[in-house]
N, C-alpha and C positions, 0 to 999 in steps of 0.2 A: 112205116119207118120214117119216111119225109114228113110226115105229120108229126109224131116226137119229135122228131128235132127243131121243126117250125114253133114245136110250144115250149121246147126247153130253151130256146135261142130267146122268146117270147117273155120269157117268166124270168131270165137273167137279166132281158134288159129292163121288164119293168124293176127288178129287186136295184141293180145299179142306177136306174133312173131316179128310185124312191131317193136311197143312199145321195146322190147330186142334190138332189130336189132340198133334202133334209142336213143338206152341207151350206147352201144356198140361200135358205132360209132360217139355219142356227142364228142369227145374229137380231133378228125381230124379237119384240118382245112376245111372252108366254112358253110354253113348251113344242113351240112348234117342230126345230128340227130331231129332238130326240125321239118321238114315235115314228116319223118319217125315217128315219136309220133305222130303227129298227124293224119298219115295218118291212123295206128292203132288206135287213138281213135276213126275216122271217123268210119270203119270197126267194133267195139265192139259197139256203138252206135248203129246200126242195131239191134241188139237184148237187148243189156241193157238198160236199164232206164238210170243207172249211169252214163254210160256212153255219155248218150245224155246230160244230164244236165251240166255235168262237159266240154263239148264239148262247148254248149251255154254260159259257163259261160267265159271260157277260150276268145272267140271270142268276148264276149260281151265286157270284161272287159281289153285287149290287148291294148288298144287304150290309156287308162290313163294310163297305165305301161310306155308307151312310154313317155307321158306328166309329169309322175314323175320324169322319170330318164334322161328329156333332157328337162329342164324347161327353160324358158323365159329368166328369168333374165342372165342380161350381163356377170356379173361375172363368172355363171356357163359357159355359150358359149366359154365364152373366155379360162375357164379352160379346154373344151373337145378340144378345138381346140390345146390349150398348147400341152394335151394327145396324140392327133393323131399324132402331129408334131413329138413327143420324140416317138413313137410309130412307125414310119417310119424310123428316126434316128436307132432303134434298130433294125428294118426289114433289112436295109441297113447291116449293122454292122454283122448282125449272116446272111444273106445270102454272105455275101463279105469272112467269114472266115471258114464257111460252114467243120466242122471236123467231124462232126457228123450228122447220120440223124436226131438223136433230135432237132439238131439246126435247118435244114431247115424245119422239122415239125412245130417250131415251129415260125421261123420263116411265113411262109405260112401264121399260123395260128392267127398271132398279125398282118397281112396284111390284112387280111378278117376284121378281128377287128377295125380296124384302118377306113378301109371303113366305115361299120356299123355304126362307130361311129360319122364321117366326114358326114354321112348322114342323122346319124336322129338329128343332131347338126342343129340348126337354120333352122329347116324343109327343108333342101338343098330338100332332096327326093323327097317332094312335091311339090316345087316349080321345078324340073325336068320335074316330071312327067307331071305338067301342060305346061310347055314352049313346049312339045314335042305336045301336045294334040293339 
């Protein structure tokens, strides 16, 4: 009995720890704080209800996030493609003048973006992954 609850007590805090850790570290460049949330929601899931639902919901519902916010139509394509393009322009620009680590923080970080975005832009991603397949 004291032993379940030393590992449920154990397995909450490391799932809230991930969850901080990955709140913490959102703001670095690459995808660091999103698997770290998630990997603490996976971990609090274990024992919570809430957290399995909100887990299901998250997973289920990720797929038209992406179809909302990188839709069909040409006009939007052509506007994420505008972005990446001026988004590289700007990568170039604050890594070439580089005075601060702000700059190439943030530079990095509108690089990672820029990908992201060059990717889930006219389903490139998918069409990758299948050409590889």
């Amino acid at each position: 009995m004291f032993r379940q609850r030393v590992k449920r007590v154990a397995t909450d805090a490391g799932g809230y720890g991930l969850i901080l850790l990955g709140i913490a570290s959102g703001w670095l460049p690459g995808p660091g704080g999103i698997p770290l949330v998630l990997a603490g929601l996976g971990l609090l899931s274990i024992n919570n209800e809430w957290a399995a639902r909100l887990r299901k919901f998250i997973f289920k519902h990720s797929g038209r996030l992406a179809q909302f916010l990188f839709p069909k139509h040409p006009v939007a394509q052509w506007a994420y493609d505008v972005l990446t393009v001026l988004l590289l322009i700007v990568v170039t620009i604050l890594a070439w003048n580089h005075n601060a680590i702000w700059q190439i923080s943030l530079a990095i970080f509108l690089f990672f973006l820029s990908l992201l975005i060059a990717g889930y832009n006219r389903d490139r991603l998918n069409r990758i992954r299948k050409s590889k397949a």
